[in-house]
Every structure is written in structure tokens, then in C-alpha cells.
N, C-alpha and C positions, 0 to 999 in steps of 0.2 A: 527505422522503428524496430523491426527484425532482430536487429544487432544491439540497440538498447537494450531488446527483452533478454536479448542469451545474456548480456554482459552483467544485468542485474540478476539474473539466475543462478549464473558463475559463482557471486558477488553472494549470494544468499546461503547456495550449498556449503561453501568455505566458512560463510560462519557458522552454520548447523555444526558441519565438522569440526571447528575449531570448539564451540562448544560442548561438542561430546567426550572430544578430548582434552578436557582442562585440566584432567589428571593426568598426561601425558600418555593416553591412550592405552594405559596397561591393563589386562584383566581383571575383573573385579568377583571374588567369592566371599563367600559368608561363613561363620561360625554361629551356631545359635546353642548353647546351655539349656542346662535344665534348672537352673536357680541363679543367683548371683551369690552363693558363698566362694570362699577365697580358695578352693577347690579350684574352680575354673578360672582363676586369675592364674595359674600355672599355666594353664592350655592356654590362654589367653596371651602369655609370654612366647609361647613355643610356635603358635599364630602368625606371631607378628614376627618373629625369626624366621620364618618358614616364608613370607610373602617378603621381606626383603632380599633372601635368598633366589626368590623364583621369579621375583619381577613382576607381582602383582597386589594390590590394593585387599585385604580381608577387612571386613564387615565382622565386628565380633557381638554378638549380643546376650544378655541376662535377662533374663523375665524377671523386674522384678518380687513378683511374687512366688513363682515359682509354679503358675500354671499353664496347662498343655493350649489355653487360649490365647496367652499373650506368645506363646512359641508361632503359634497357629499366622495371627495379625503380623508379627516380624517375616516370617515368610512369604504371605503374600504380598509384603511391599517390597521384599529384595525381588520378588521373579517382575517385578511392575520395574522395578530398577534394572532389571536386564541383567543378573549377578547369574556368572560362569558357573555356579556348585557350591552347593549347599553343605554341609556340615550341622549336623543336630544331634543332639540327646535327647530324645522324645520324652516327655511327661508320663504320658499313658499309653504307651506304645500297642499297647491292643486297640485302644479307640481311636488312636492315629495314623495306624497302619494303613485303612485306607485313602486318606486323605496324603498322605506321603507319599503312597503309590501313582496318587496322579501327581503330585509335585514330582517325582522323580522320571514322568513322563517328559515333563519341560525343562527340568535343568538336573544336570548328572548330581545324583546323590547319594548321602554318604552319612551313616548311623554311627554314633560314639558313646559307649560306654554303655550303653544301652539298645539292644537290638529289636526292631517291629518284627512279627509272626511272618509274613511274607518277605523272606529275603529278596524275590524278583524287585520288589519295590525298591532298591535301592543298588548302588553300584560295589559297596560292600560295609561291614560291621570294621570299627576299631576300637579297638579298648580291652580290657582286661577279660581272662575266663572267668564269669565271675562265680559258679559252681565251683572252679577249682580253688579260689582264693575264700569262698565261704567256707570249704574243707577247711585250709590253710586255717582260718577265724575258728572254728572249732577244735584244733589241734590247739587254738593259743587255751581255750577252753579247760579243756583237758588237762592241760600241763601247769594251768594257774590252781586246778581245781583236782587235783587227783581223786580224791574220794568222792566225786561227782556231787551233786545235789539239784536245786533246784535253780531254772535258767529262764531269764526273763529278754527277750530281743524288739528294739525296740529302730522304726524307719520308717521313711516319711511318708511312703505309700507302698502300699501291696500289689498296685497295677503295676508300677515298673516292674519289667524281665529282668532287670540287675537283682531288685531286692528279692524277688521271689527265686533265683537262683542262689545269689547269695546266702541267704536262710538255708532255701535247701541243702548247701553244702554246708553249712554249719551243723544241721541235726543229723545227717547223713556220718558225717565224720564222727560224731559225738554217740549215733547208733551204732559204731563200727563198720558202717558200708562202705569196703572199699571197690571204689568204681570212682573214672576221671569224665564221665560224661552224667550228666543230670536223668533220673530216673524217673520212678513216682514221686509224686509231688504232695507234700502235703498241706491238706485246706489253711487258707491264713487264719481261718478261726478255732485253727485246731487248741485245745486248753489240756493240761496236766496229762502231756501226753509222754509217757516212759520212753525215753531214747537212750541206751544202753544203762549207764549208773547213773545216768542225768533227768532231769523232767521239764519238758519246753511247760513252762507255767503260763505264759499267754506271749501274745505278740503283738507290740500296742505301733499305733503309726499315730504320727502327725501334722501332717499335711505339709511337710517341710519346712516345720517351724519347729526354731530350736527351743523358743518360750515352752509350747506344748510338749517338746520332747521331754523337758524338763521337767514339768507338772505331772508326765504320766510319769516318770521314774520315782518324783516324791510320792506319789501313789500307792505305784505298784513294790515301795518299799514298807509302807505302811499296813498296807494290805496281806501283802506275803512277806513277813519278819523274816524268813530261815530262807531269803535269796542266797544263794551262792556266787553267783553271776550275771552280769547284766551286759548284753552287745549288743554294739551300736554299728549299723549296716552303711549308714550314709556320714558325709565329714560331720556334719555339725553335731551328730550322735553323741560324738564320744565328748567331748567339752560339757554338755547339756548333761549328761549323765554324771562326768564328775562333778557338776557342782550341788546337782541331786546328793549323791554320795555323802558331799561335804557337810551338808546340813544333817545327813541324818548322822544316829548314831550304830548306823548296820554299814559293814565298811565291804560290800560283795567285789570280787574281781570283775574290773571294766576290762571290756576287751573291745577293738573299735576298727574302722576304717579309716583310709587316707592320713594326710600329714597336717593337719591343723596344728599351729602351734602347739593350743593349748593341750591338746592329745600328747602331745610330744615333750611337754615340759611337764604334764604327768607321771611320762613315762618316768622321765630324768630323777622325778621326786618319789617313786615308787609308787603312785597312785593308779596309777595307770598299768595295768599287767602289758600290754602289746597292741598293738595296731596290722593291720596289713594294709599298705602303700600301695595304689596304681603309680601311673605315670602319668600325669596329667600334661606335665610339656609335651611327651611326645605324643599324644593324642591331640595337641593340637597343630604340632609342628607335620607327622605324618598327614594328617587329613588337610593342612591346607597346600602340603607340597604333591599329594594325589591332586587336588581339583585342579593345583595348576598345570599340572602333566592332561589332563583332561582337556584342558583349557587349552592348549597349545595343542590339541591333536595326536598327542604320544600316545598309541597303541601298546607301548610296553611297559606303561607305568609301574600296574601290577606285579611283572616280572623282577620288579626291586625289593617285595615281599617273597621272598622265598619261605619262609613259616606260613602264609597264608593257608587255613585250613576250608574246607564245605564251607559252600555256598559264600566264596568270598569274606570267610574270616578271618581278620587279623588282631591274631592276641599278642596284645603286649603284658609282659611281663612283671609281674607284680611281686613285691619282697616285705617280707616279713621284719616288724621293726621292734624290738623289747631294749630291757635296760642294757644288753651289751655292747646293741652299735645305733644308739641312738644319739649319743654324742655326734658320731662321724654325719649320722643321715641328715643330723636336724642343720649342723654346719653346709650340706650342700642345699638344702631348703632355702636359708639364708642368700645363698650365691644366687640361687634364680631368681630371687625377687629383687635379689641388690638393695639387700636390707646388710 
């Protein structure tokens, strides 16, 4: 009787275990966005290179609407799934922060492209300086617009730490503030406020809808006749903005983020003054080849980031795209989507 009981015991555990490993027991991490525009189908690619490389299974996910509760719900059913590290772009990284903080009590975490207020909450930042690349956006500013005028900016929310750095280093460059670390800040409702030859005329958000981005630019073109410029903080911006543009007959310099086609075939057609480009591959390829070094127990993961700056930041480098090598950029665009 004794011997029946272990043998069926045996007989049980072996299936749990074969069970659990019907993936061939490889470790399993996540990736979660902050939207599903075609932004993170880059990282998305660089992901899934990154876990074939290191020998484990990524979980990649979109909200798709684009808010910080459907980030929230994908979270807690990867830590319910037993998932080695997380990878997020938080929605509203001030109201998530501490809800992240205990997530990153139970599974090693890790913020992209966007940073929570308590770095201790997470195991480090990756993605772009985005102060230094909103400078970089107002230098496009500047040089589409020399004789300055008036400047309309336009992203999908004011809570994310990207957009509110971003902007800042747009008016900051455009006020002549040279400084590469983020300062005073100014309020999101700040209106017709003089920044060197320029005038931030408002700052419209859309909940990360490119419809609405679009409705506020036919707006705020109507409204404010003598725009000179209008920039667009997040991917889906600058598309939304040019076809704003297109309908009207006030033709201001678009200046944008990311590599969206249609930003980029603007560029090509002259509609588009410039873009500044993150690296969305390698923001997904480094954050899931950290979780697996995590995951395996490697202590000197980090030590392969030598740029890592305080408090565990790693900035990846971001470049500036207009009509002189937009040719060459938009041909490797192409190459990673294997289009």
C-alpha cells in the first residue's frame, strides 16, 4: 500500500513538472508598452531577438488603448504567471510609481522610455535622454524657423516624465538655456509664454489618440492663423499633425518624434522639416537581454552597460532625421520590420 502511494506520487510530481515545462522549461519575462502604435513593434522585434538570443520566452504586450489600467491588469496576471522581469513604459508614471514599487518587490524590474519618480522601484531606466533629445526637437525648431514666431506642441499626456522632459527641452533650447540636465519646469498650462524669438502658444494633449491629436492641430490652426510651428512629442504626433497641415491652407513647420513612416515620407516630400529618432529595437532587445541575465542569476549584467548613468540610467542614443539622410534611415526602418 505504502509503495502504491510513493509510486503514484512519483507518477503525479512528474506530471506537474512536465507540465510546467511544456515550454521546455526556459525562463519567461515580459515586455509591456505604453500603447500599441507601431513605435513598439520595433522594440517588439528587438524582444523577440533578444529572448531567442538568451534562451528565454518574452511575453510582449499593448494596451490597447493606451491606458496606465490596462498596463496595470497585464501585470498582475504575468506575476500570477510566475514571469522572471518585467519590462514597462508606464502610462502615468507618477500615479504608478507606487504601485511599481511593490511590483518590483516580486519580480526584478525595469522602466523604458519612460522613468517612475522613485528610481529604488525598479532595477533601472532604459531609453532615451528625453530633455536632451527635446533640446535636440527645438534646435530642429530653430533652424526650420529662424526668425522665430509662434509655437504650438502638441502629446498625448502631460503625466508621462518623457513628455514633460521632452517639452522642457524643447522651450529650454528654443529660450537659449544651455544646460544637458533638466531644470525648472514649466507648468503644462503655461499659454503665450515668450521663449527667446519664439512664443510656446499652448500645449494641447490627447489622450494618445491620433483622431484627437489631429482635431486639436485643426484647431489650434484656426484659432492661431500666424503658427509658425507645430511639434509633435509622441510617434503618432507627427502623422496627425501633417494631415492637420494638409487640410489647411497655413503650411507651419512640423517638427516630430520617432520613425513613423508617415513622418518619414513627409520628411522625403518636404512636409515634414525633421524628426528625432529613439531606438526602439534596442530598447527592447537590451531590456529583455538584462531580465535574462537577471534571470539566470548574472550579477554582472549591468557591468555590460558602461554609459549607465545615476541611479541606474541607461541612455540610448537617439539621432536626428531631416531631408539629408532620411533616404539612408527610412531604408534601415524598412530592414527591421522586413518590409
Amino acid at each position: 500500500m505504502l509503495r502504491s502511494l510513493r509510486v503514484a506520487l512519483l507518477g503525479l510530481s512528474v506530471f506537474v513538472l512536465a507540465g510546467c515545462r511544456r515550454d521546455g522549461g526556459e525562463p519567461r519575462v515580459a515586455f509591456v508598452s505604453n500603447n500599441n502604435y507601431e513605435f513598439w513593434t520595433f522594440a517588439q522585434k528587438g524582444a523577440e531577438a533578444a529572448a531567442k538570443e538568451q534562451g528565454v520566452i518574452v511575453e510582449f504586450k499593448m494596451p490597447p488603448n493606451g491606458k496606465a489600467e490596462e498596463q496595470q491588469k497585464f501585470i498582475d496576471d504575468l506575476v500570477v504567471k510566475g514571469v522572471k522581469g518585467i519590462a514597462i513604459s508606464p502610462n502615468d508614471a507618477k500615479n504608478m510609481s507606487d504601485y511599481l514599487t511593490r511590483i518590483g518587490k516580486q519580480v526584478p524590474l525595469l522602466t523604458v522610455d519612460n522613468d517612475i519618480p522613485d528610481a529604488s522601484g525598479r532595477r533601472a531606466y532604459l531609453g532615451t535622454h528625453n530633455y536632451r533629445a527635446g533640446r535636440a526637437a527645438g534646435e530642429l525648431v530653430a533652424k526650420a524657423v529662424p526668425d522665430g514666431g509662434k509655437v504650438v506642441i502638441f502629446v498625448g499626456s502631460m503625466d508621462a516624465t518623457n513628455a514633460v522632459e521632452r517639452r522642457q527641452g524643447v522651450l529650454d533650447a528654443l529660450a537659449g538655456i544651455d544646460q544637458k540636465e533638466i531644470g525648472k519646469i514649466t507648468p503644462a498650462d503655461a499659454r503665450n509664454l515668450k521663449v527667446g524669438k519664439f512664443t510656446l502658444v499652448d500645449t494641447r494633449t490627447d489622450s494618445a489618440k491620433a483622431t484627437v491629436c489631429q482635431q486639436q492641430c485643426e484647431d489650434a490652426l484656426t484659432k492661431y492663423p500666424d503658427i509658425a510651428a507645430v511639434v509633435g512629442l509622441w510617434a503618432y504626433n507627427p502623422p496627425a499633425l501633417l494631415r492637420a497641415v494638409e487640410k489647411s491652407e497655413k503650411k507651419p513647420a512640423i517638427i516630430g518624434f520617432d520613425e513613423d513612416d508617415d513622418t518619414l515620407v513627409g520628411i522625403q516630400e518636404g512636409k515634414v522639416f525633421g524628426t528625432i529618432v529613439q531606438d526602439p529595437y534596442r530598447f527592447g532587445k537590451d531590456s529583455v537581454t538584462i531580465l535574462a541575465g537577471i534571470a539566470r542569476g548574472d550579477k554582472d549584467v549591468f557591468k555590460k552597460y558602461p554609459q549607465m548613468e545615476a541611479e541606474n540610467r541607461i541612455y540610448i542614443p537617439f539621432r536626428i532625421v531631416d531631408k539629408g539622410n532620411v533616404d539612408a534611415f527610412r531604408a534601415e526602418v524598412k530592414a527591421i520590420l522586413g518590409k
